[in-house]
N, C-alpha and C positions, 0 to 999 in steps of 0.2 A: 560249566565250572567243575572241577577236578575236586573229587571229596580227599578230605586228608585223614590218615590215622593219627599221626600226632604232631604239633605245632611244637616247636623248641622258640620261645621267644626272649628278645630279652639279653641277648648274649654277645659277644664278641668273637666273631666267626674270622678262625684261620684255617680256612682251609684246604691247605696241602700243595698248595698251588707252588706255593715261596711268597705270592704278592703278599701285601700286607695285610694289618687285620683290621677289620669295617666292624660297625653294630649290621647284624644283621640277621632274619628270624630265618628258622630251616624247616618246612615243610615235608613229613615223611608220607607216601602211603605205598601199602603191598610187596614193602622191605627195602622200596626204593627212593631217591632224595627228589621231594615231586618238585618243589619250589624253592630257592634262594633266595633270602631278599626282599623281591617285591612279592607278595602274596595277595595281590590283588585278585587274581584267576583263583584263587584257595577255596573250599569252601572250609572251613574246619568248627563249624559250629558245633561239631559230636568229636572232634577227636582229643584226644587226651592233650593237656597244655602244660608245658614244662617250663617254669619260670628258671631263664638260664643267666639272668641279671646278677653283673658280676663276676662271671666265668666263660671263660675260653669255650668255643665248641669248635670240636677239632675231627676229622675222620679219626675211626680205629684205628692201630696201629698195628705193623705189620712187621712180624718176626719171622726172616725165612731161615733161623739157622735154630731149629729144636731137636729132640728128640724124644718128642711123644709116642713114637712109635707103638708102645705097652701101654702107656698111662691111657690113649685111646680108646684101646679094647676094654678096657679095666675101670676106666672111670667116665664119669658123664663132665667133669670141671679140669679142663686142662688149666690147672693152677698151679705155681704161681703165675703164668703168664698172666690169665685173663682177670687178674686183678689189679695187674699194671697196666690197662690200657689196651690190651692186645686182642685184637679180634679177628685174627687171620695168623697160621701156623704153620710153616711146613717140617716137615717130617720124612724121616731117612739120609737125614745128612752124612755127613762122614764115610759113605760109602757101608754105614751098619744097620742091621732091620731083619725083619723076622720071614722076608716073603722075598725070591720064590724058597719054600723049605720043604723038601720032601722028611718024615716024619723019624726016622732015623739021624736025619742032621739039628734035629730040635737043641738038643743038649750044647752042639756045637754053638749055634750058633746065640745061644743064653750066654755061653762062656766068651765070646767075643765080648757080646757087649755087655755084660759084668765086667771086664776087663777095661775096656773104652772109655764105657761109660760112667763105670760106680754103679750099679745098678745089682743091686746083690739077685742072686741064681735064685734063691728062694720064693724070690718076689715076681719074681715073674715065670719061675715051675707054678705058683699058687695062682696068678694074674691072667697069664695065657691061657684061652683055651683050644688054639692052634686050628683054630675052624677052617682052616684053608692050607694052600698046595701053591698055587702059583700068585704072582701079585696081584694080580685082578682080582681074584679067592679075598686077597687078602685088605684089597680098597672095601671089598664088598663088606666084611667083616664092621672096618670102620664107619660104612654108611649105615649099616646098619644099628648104630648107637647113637643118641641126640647128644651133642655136645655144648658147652656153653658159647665156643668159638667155632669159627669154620679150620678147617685139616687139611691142607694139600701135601702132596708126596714124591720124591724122589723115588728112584727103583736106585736100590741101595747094590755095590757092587761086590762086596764079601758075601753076601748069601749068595748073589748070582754065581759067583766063583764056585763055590762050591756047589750048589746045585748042580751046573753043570760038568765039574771036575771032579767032584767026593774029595777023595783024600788027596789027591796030586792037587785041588787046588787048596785045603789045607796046610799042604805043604810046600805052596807057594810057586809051584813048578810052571814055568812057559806053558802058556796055553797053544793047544795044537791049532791046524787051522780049522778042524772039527768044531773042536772047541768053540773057535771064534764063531765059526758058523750058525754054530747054537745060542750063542750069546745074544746076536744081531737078532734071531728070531723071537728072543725071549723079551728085547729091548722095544722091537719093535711093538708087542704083543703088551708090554707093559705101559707103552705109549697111547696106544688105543682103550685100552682100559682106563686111563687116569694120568698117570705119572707125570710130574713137570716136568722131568728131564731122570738124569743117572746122577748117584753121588760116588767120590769114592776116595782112599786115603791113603796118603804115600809115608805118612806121619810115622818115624820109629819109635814115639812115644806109644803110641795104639796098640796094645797088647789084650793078648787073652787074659784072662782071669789065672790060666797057667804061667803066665811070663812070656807067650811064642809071639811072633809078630803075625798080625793078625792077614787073614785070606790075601786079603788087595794090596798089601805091601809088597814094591817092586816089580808089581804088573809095568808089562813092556808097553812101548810110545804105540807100538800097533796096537795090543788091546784097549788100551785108552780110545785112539781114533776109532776102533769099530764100533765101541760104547756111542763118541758121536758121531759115527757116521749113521748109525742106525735111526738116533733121534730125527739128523735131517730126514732119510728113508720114510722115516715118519710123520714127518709135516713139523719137525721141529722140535728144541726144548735147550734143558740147559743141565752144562754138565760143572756138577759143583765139587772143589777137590780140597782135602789138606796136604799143600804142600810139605815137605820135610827140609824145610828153612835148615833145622836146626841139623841134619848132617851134612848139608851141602849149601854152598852159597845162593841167595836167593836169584841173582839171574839166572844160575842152569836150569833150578828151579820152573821160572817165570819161561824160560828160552823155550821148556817143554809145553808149559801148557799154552801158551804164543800159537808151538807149531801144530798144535790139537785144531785151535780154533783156526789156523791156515788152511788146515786141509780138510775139513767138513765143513766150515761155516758156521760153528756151531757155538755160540756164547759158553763163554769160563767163568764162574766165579768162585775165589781161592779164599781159604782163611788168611788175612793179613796180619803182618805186624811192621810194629814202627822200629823196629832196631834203635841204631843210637840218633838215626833223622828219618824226619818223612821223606826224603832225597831217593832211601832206599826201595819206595813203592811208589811214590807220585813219578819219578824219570822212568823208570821203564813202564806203566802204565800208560804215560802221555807219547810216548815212543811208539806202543802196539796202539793206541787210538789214531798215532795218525798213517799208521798204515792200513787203515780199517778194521782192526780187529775188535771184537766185544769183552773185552775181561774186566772186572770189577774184581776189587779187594775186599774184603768184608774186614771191618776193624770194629773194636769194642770199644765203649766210651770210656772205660771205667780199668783200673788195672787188670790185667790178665793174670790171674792167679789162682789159688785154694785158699779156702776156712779151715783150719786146723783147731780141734777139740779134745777132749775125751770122750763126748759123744757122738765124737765126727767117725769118716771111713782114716783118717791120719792124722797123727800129730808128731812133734820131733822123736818122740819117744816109741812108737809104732813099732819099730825095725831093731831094738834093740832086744838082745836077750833074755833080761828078766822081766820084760813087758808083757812078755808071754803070758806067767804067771798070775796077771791081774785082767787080761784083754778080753777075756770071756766072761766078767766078773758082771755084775749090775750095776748103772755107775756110782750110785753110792756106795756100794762096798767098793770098787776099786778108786772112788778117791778117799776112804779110809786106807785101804793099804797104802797108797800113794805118800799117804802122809807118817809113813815108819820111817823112820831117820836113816833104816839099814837100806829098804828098798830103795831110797833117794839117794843115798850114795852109790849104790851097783847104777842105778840108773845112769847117772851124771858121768860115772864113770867109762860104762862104755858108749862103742861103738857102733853103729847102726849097719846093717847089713839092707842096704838097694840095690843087689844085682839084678831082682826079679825085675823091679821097677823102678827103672831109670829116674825118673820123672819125680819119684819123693825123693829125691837129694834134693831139693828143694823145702823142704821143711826143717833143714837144719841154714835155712837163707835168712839168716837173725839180720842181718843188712837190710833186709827187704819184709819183714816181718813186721805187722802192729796189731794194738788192740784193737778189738773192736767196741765201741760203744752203743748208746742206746740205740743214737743217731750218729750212725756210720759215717765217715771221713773216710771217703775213697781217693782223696789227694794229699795225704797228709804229707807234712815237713818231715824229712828227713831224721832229724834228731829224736822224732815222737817213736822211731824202731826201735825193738830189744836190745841191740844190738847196744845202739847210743845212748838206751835207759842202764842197760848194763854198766859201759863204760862210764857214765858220770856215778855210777854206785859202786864199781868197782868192785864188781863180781861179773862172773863168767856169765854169756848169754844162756846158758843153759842150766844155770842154777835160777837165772832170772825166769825164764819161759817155764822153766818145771812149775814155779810158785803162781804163775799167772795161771797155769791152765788148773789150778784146783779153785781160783775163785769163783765165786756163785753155785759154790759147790759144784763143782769140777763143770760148768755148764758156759763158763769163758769160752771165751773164740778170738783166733787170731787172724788177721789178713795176710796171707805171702802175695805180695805184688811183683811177681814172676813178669812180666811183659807190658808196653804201655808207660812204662812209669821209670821215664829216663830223668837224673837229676835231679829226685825227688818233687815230681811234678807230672804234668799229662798236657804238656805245650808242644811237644811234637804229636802227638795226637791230635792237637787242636785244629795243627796246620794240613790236618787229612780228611776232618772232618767237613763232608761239602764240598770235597775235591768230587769232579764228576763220575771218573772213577770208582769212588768209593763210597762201601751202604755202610749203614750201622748192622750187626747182626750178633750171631754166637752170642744167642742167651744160652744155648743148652737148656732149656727148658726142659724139664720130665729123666737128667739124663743128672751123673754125678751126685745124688741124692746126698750121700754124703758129706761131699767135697766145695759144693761151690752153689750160691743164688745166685746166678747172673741174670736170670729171667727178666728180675727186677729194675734193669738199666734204663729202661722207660720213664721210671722216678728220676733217676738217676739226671737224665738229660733234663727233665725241668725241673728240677732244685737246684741241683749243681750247675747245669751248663747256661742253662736260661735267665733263673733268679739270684744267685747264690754267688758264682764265682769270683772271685778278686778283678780277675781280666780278665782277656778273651771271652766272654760270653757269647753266646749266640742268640739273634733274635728268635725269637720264638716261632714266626714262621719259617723260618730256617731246619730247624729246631722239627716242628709237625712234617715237614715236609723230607725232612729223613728218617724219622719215624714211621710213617704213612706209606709216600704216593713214589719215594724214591726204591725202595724197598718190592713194593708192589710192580713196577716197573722193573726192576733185575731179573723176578721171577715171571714175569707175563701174565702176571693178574691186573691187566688194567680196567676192570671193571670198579675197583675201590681203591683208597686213599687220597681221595677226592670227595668233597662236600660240591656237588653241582649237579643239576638234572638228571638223574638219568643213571647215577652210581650206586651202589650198592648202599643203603645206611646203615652203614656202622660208623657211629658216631660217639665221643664222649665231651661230656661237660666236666670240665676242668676250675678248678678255683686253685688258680698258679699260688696265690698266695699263701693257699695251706699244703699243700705237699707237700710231703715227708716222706721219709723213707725209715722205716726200722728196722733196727735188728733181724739179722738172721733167727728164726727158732726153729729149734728140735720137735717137730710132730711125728707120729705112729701112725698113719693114717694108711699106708699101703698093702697092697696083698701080703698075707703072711703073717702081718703084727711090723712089717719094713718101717724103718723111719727114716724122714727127710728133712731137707730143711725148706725151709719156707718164710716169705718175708713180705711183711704187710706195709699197705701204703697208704695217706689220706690225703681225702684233696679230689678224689676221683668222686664228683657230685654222682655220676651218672655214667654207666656203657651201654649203649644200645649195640646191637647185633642185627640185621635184617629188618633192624626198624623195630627190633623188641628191647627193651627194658630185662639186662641180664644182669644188673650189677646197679643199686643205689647205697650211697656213699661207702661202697667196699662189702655190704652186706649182697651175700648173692636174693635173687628173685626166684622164683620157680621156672623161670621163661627158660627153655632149653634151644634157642633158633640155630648152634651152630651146625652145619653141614659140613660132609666130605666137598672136596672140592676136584675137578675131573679136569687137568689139563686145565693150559692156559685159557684165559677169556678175555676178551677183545672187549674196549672200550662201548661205553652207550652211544648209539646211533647219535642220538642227540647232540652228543660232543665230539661226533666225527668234522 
């Protein structure tokens, strides 16, 4: 008889599978899921007993789009994720990251992803301590810190660029065939140290912190394919990209990365978006699946957007001239100024200057604009915008939005639902969701500090999409199992998102019934004195990690089991 560490009984087990949900107890011992079910074979007369009566027990769930990249080195609690549920991370998305960095391109490569990310230079001059040279140097870094969650990683391909090109590949120039050469060995090399695969990003929103488009922009169809060809070279992996939807139609788009994965064999996963139908990603998806190809869409459940403040990194007012004058201020004194009749009128008056940054002409998107409240409405009706609050008041949106962002004493926030959120709704989204196709991802986790929670979408999908919603809801095995085990599957971690013999335990007890989701808030908590936002949830009884106890009802534990994670891993024998 098989001794147990700890018995979870009591509960309503979905796990991950898609089947339905059964009463049934979960058996852990030595991080792994010993027993389901029947625990007849159990001994667990010494092991700790979790009365799970009344709530869900579901695997941890799996976010492969973050950028903890920093927040890694720097801190032991990659949060907000792992208070939503999440108990597996990966890292170097977008093709941005701190490794390989010879020590003269340090500065460089801060200022990309300050730029990318929202990640102010300060925070991570104070955060870093640049312990490494090559990615391996730099997995090692990461192993070497206990984390609440486990960490997997991409070899991100803006450092790589530069690393091997200096300033020609800061300046974006065709890599020679040299070049390539070195590329492939350095991919290779990153493969065997750890790496799930390469990320990398075609996006001309992706900028430096100076306005320039950032290393990887524009890299040719050949550098792409040596990126994967190198991976198969190396027994495999996955190359994840942001396309540039937004300057070119999305099949030439799709056409390239198609013919990436043609000619290496090598799985694509792309940040998606739903345009004005899911027509636009579900046809040419189901098109490359049945010519064999692997590409997966990553879509977000929730609007694609920014939170706009006066404690945020933007608000409408940002880009204007006399804004200047109060932007550096504390926010109390500058929602005192704010509130001088004269400053309010220069304000209102002009014009916003975004040539630097494309991407904030979006904060003057009053159409697509709302409040945020306690308990956030990420699907709100249409009429509840600035815009439509304006017009039935019959002032300009910009007189309306100036007055909104000084309540709660300038500490308001507004949602811009940029993407996702066609018709004042998320019904073409719905119709993507659970497409085979397609994972749930892009929390950006650790990354846009000031700009955006999306870490939090884990809430998100069982309040909203499970309990909550008017229509289309999803069952809730449905629901864990995009969460979970579909997720874990994209990136070749099949060892977890699965509740069955022999997978990893990470597990959480859920009481669907109280979840909630709050408000975005302003913490200081980062190297420097940096602040972020960050957003709490209830409901979450329980997160176990490797079979520890890292998280009861949201309050963290001492238990620190997250690990680095090396390269994909293969299912338990057991469930071969």
């Amino acid at each position: 008889m098989e001794k147990a560490d700890i018995v979870i009984r009591g509960g309503t087990l979905v796990d991950g599978s898609g089947t339905a949900p059964r009463r049934a107890d979960v058996a852990i011992a030595n991080g792994l899921i010993l027993a389901v079910g029947d625990l007849s074979g159990v001994d667990g007369a010494n092991a700790e007993q979790i009365d799970a009566t009344g709530c869900h027990v579901t695997p941890g769930f799996v976010d492969i789009h973050t950028h903890y990249d920093g927040q890694a080195i720097w801190a032991e609690r990659l949060q907000p994720s792992s208070v939503h549920g999440v108990t597996t991370v990966v890292v170097g998305n977008c093709g941005v990251g701190f490794a390989p960095c010879r020590s003269e391109d340090q500065d460089r490569l801060i200022a990309v992803m300050e730029g990318v990310e929202d990640i102010p230079g300060a925070v991570m001059a104070d955060g870093l301590d640049w312990n490494w040279e090559s990615f391996g140097e730099y997995l090692d870094a990461v192993d070497g810190r206990d984390h609440d969650i486990d960490v997997a990683a991409y070899l991100p391909h803006s450092p790589l660029r530069v690393f091997v090109m200096g300033e020609r590949g800061v300046r974006r120039e065709p890599a020679t065939a040299e070049d390539l050469a070195q590329m492939r060995v350095l991919v290779v090399q990153a493969m065997q140290a750890g790496a799930l695969g390469c990320a990398t990003s075609r996006l001309s929103y992706h900028r430096t912190s100076e306005g320039e488009l950032i290393p990887s922009y524009g890299a040719e169809r050949e550098e792409l394919c040596v990126l994967a060809d190198a991976m198969a070279q190396a027994g495999g992996g996955l190359l994840q990209v942001v396309p540039d939807f937004g300057a070119g139609d999305v099949e030439s788009e799709l056409s390239l990365l198609a013919d990436v994965a043609r000619r290496t064999g090598v799985p694509v996963t792309f940040t998606g978006t739903t345009g004005a139908s899911s027509s636009i990603l579900r046809d040419p998806l189901d098109r490359y699946a049945s010519e064999g190809l692997n590409l997966s869409g990553q879509i977000f459940p929730r609007p694609i957007g920014m939170v706009m403040g006066l404690d945020l990194s933007w608000n409408p007012f940002s880009f204007c001239p006399s804004y200047g004058e109060v932007a550096d201020l504390p926010l109390a004194d500058r929602v005192a100024r704010m509130r001088d009749p004269d400053l309010r009128a220069r304000l209102l008056a002009e014009q916003p200057d975004h040539s630097r940054f494309p991407l904030a002409r979006q904060t003057r998107n009053f159409e697509r604009t709302f409040p945020i409240a306690q308990t956030p409405d990420y699907e709100p009706s249409a009429d509840q915008s600035i815009a439509a609050q304006a017009a039935r008041a019959g002032i300009s949106p910009e007189a309306l939005v100036y007055d909104a962002l000084l309540e709660l004493d300038g500490q308001a926030m507004l949602l811009v639902a940029m993407g996702n959120y066609q018709d004042g709704s998320l019904d073409t989204l719905a119709e993507l969701i659970g497409h085979p196709r397609t994972v749930l991802g892009l929390g950006d986790g650790g990354a846009h500090y000031g700009l955006i929670c999306d870490a939090s979408y884990p809430s998100t999908i069982l309040s909203h999409w499970v309990r909550d919603r008017a229509h289309g809801r999803l069952p809730i095995e449905q629901a864990v199992r995009e969460l979970a085990r579909k997720p874990a599957e994209v990136v070749g971690l099949l060892d977890r998102g699965l509740l069955a013999p022999g997978y990893k335990a990470d597990v959480n007890i859920i009481d669907l019934s109280a979840v909630r989701l709050f408000a975005p808030e302003v913490v200081r908590d980062l190297p420097a004195g940096g602040r972020r936002l960050l957003q709490r949830a209830q409901g979450y009884r329980a997160t176990l990690v490797a079979g520890q106890v890292t998280y009861r009802d949201g309050n963290a534990t001492d238990r620190l089991p997250g690990r680095l994670v090396r390269g994909r891993q293969q299912a338990p024998r057991q469930a071969a």
